[in-house]
Every structure is written in C-alpha cells, then in structure tokens.
N, C-alpha and C positions, 0 to 999 in steps of 0.2 A: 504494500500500500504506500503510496504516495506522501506527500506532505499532507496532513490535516489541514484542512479549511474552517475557519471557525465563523459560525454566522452570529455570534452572540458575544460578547467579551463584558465582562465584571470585574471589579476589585473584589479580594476576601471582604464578606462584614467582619467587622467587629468580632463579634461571636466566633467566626468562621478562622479568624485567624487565629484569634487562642485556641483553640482546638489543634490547629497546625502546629504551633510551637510548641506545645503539648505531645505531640506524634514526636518531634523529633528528640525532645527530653526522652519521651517514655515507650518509641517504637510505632509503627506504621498502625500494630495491629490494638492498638490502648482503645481507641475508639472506634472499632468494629462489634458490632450491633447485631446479636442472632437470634434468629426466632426460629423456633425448632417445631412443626403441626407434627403429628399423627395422624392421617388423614385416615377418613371413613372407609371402608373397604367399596363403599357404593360408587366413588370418584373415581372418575375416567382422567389416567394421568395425562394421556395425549392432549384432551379436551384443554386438561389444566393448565397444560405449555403452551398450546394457544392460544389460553385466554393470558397469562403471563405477555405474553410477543404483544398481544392487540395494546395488555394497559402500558406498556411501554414505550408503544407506539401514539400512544395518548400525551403522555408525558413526557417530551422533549428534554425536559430538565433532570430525567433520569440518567440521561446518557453526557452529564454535568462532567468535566476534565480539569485538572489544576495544571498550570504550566509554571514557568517563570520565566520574566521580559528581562529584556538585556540588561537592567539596570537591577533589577536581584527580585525583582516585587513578584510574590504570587500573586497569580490570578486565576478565576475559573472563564471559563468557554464552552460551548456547546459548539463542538461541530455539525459539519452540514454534508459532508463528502464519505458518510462510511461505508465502507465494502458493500455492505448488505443489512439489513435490518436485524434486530436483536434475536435473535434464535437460541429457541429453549428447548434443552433435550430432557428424555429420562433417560435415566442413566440404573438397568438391570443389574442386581448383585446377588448374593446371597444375605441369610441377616449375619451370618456371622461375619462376614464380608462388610457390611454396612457400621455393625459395631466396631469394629478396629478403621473403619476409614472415616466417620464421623469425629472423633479429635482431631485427628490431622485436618478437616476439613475447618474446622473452628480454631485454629492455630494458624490456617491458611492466610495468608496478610492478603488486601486490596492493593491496587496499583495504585497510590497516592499521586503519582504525576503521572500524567497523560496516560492516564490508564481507565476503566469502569471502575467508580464506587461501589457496585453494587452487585449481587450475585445470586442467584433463585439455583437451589442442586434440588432436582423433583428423584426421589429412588422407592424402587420398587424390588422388594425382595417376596419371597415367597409364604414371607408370614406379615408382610405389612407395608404401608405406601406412606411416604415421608415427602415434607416438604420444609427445607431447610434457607429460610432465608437471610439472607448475611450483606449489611447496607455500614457506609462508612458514616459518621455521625456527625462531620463536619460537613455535608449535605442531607442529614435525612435525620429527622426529629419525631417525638412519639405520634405526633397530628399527622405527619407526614406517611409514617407507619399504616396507621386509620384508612385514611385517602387510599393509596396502592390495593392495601387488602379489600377495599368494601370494591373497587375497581375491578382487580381480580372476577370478585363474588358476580358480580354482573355481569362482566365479558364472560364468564361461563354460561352463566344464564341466557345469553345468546342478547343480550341487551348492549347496544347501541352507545358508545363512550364520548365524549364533550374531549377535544380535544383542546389541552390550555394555550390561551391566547397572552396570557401574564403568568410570568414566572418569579422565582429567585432571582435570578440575575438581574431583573428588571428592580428588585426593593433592594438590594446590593448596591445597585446604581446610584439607586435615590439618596438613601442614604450615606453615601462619599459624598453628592454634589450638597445633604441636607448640612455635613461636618463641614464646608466652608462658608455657611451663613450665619446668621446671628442669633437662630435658633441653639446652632451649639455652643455658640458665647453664652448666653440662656445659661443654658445646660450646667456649665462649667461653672459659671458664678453660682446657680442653685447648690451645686455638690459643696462647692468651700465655703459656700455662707454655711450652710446645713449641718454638716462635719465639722465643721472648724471647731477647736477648741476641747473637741473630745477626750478624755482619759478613762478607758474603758483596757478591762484584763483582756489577755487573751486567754480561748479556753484551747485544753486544758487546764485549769490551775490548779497548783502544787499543793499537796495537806500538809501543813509544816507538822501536824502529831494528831493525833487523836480524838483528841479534847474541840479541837478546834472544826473537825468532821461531820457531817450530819448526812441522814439518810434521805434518800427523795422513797416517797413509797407510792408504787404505781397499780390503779385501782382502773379495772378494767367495767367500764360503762355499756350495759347493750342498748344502742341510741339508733331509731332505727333513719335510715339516710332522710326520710321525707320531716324525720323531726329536727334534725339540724337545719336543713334547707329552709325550712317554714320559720326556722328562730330567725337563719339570714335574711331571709326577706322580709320579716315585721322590722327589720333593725335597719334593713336596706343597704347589709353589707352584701360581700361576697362569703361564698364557702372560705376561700385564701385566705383574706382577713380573720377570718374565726379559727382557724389553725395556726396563723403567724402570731395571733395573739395570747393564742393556750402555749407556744414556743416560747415568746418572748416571756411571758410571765414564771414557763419553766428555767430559763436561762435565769433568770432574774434571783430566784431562791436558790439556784445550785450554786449565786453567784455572791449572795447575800448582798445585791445589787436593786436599786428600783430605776433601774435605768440597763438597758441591753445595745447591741450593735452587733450587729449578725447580719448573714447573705441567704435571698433566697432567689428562687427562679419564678420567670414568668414566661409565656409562650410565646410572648412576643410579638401575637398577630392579633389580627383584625378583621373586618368582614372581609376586604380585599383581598387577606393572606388567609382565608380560614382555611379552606379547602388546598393551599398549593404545597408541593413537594420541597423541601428546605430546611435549612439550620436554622431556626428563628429564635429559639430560647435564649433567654438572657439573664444575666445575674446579678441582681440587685442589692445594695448594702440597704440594710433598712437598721434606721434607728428610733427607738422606744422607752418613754418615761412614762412616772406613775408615781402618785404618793399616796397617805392613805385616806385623801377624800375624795380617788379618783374609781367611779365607781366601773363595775365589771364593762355596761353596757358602753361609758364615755370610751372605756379605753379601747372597745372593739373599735367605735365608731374612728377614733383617733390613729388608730393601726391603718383603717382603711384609707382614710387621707393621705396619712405616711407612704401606701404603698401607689397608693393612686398619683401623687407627685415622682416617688422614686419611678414608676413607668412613663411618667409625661416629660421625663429629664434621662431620659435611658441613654439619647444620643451621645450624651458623654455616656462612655463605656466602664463597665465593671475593674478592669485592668489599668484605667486613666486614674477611676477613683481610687483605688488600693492603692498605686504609686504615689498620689497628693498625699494620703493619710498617711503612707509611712516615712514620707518627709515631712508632715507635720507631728 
C-alpha cells in the first residue's frame, strides 16, 4: 500500500494527549480496553462479522490513526485511501485452543501510530462462540463502547445505520481553535482564583500511632435506584452531585478535615457528542467546604454548583490545573 491519504487531520484533545504520555510512561498496551461476550449458541457468527464490517463502515472515526508532523506534535487522521474496507473474520479453534490463545490475545498491544485502535477476534470452538473486543482508550470511551454495541445489535437485525456526519476530530478541532480565545483566558483565571491559596493533605496520610487513628465503618444501605433518582430530582441535582458529595464528606472524616480537594470525571459531552465515537472524558479537580451549620441538602446543592463550574471551565485542562497547584 501506498502513502496514506488522510481526509481529516486533528490535534490530540486534551484528554487524548495524557493518555498518550501515559502509553509511553506505562506501555502501548496500559490503555487497551477489552470486552470479552459469550455469545448465545443461537448467533450466526458470519451474520455477526457483517454486521461488525457495516457498523464500521458507519463510523469513519473508527478507523481514527495517530501520526506525528515534522515538528514532533501528535496528531490523529482519518484516512481516505485504504486497500479495502474493514473485514471481519471468524476465526475456528478448539476450546482448549481458544483458552491458551485468549491471554496472549489480551497482552496483544494496538498499533498506537498509524496503525487501527481497535480490534473485534469473533471465535468459535466446539463448545462455544466468543466475541472479544479490544479498543485503544485514547479514542474510545464507555459512551463510545454503548454507541458500537447497540450499532452492532441492529446491523444484525438487518436495520439500516445513520452514517456520522460529525465526529471527534471535528470537537478536537474546536476545541484547539476554542484554547486561543478568551474563553480559555476564562478558564485559567477561574482555576487560580478558585484554587488559589489552598493547603489541603494529600491522601494517603501517614498515622503517626494509634491513638491518633480512627475507624470509618461502612454500613451497606439497600436504596432502590428510582429512590435516589427521585431524592435528585426534588433537590434538582444530578445523581454525580449526590455521590461526589457522600465522597467528599467521606474524605473529609478520614481526613478530620471540613474542607476536601479531590479529582473526579465527567463524560464530557453533550447532545452534539452524545451518541459519537471518542475520548471525551475529562478530569476534574473539584473542591469542597462545610461547617456545622451547613446542612446535608445546602451542601449537595453546593457540590452541584462546584461541579457544574468545574465543567463550564474544563477548557483549561486537568494537567494545566495540577501543574498551577503544585507551583503554588
């Protein structure tokens, strides 16, 4: 094959690049993503390679490639010129065959440069039909995961697939051109005003003796999901808020602290990005006070503010903010 042609070109997000420096600290294969089915003995594996091939065929941005330009910068690209379209085999073994080749199969690395992210092994032995799929994670996230499978599920079905018109590389884009406007001036002034000043432990922290030690005792609640959900929504938080705040309040005691500063994630998208194939997850510093006339329901409501700012200021990045902090 020829030179690649690429009909789409992006800088890494954000996100996408720590993940990359991360690969080369910790190995190609740190962020390789498997999902292992047992499939029904009733599924036709031929059916299932073509329905594989069509939702791939849907989604352009599956067949996503990292390079790097003269000047050292990763980038991703979607080329336009490959041999032939994505082809999906089964692959006949025995089971005893299939248990000794499944590690090796899961040890197996992805082509991180100009290589496919991403890998479907469909095998069929004589006591069971398996379908093992394996996606690199600095383009493919749990929403992303969703998307593919329910795809799959209907291109079997013999139903008709939406081919994407908007990808990743397109909110990649956006966002480089959105880091040279004054939104991410924004950004950056919200994080050092907001942070500034902080003297918070890290955890873990040391038990100088004994004495000094206390136990957390952990009391297991049967709540059924529509009763949480119904508390969020009389309160008019989210679910997220009502977990980061049962966190933070645990960090707070383990910490003999009323004040926390901890990381967590959010998915990053929006109705635009609900449904599209990509790394959109992002990691948020979120910080957390409270005294004792702050009652249960302010402080959920106050968590939710907290985290609803720390997403509205994302564009300064999780790695920009941790480097301010440990200079200040």
């Amino acid at each position: 094959m020829g030179e690649i042609k690429k009909c789409k070109t992006a800088p890494l997000s954000q996100t996408q690049l720590g993940i990359y420096l991360e690969c080369l600290r910790m190995g190609e294969c740190a962020y390789n993503l498997h999902l292992l089915y047992k499939l029904d003995s009733s599924i036709d594996v031929d059916k299932l390679a073509k329905a594989i091939e069509q939702t791939i065929e849907a989604h352009p941005s599956m067949e996503v490639r990292l390079a790097q330009n003269d000047d050292g910068e990763i980038y991703q690209f979607i080329p336009n010129n490959l041999e032939e379209p994505y082809q999906q085999t089964v692959i006949h073994m025995s089971e005893a065959q299939w248990q000794e080749t499944l590690p090796q199969l899961l040890k197996k690395s992805l082509t991180l440069m100009n290589g496919r992210l991403f890998r479907f092994d469909i095998i069929q032995t004589e006591k069971a039909k398996y379908l093992l799929r394996t996606a690199h994670h600095i383009f493919f996230d749990g929403v992303s995961y969703h998307t593919i499978m329910n795809d799959i599920s209907a291109a079997y079905e013999g139903k008709t697939l939406s081919c994407e018109t908007f990808d990743a590389l397109d909110v990649a884009l956006a966002e480089n051109e959105a880091r040279n406007t004054d939104k991410y001036a924004d950004a950056k002034l919200w994080h050092e005003n907001h942070f500034a000043g902080l003297d918070v432990d890290c955890m873990p922290m040391p038990v100088k003796n004994e004495k000094d030690s206390f136990k957390i005792y952990v009391h297991h609640i049967d709540l059924k999901d529509t009763t949480l959900k119904n508390f969020c929504t009389n309160l008019k938080v989210s679910t997220s808020a009502l977990t980061n705040s049962a966190f933070a309040i645990l960090m707070g005691l383990y910490g003999n602290k009323s004040e926390v500063l901890f990381s967590t994630i959010h998915n990053g998208r929006n109705k635009d990005t609900a449904n599209l194939i990509g790394m959109f997850v992002k990691t948020l510093p979120v910080y957390a006070t409270w005294n004792f006339d702050t009652t249960t329901k302010d402080f959920i409501r106050s968590l939710s503010d907290e985290l609803r700012a720390c997403r509205e200021n994302s564009l300064f990045s999780f790695a920009e903010v941790s480097k301010n902090l440990s200079k200040n």
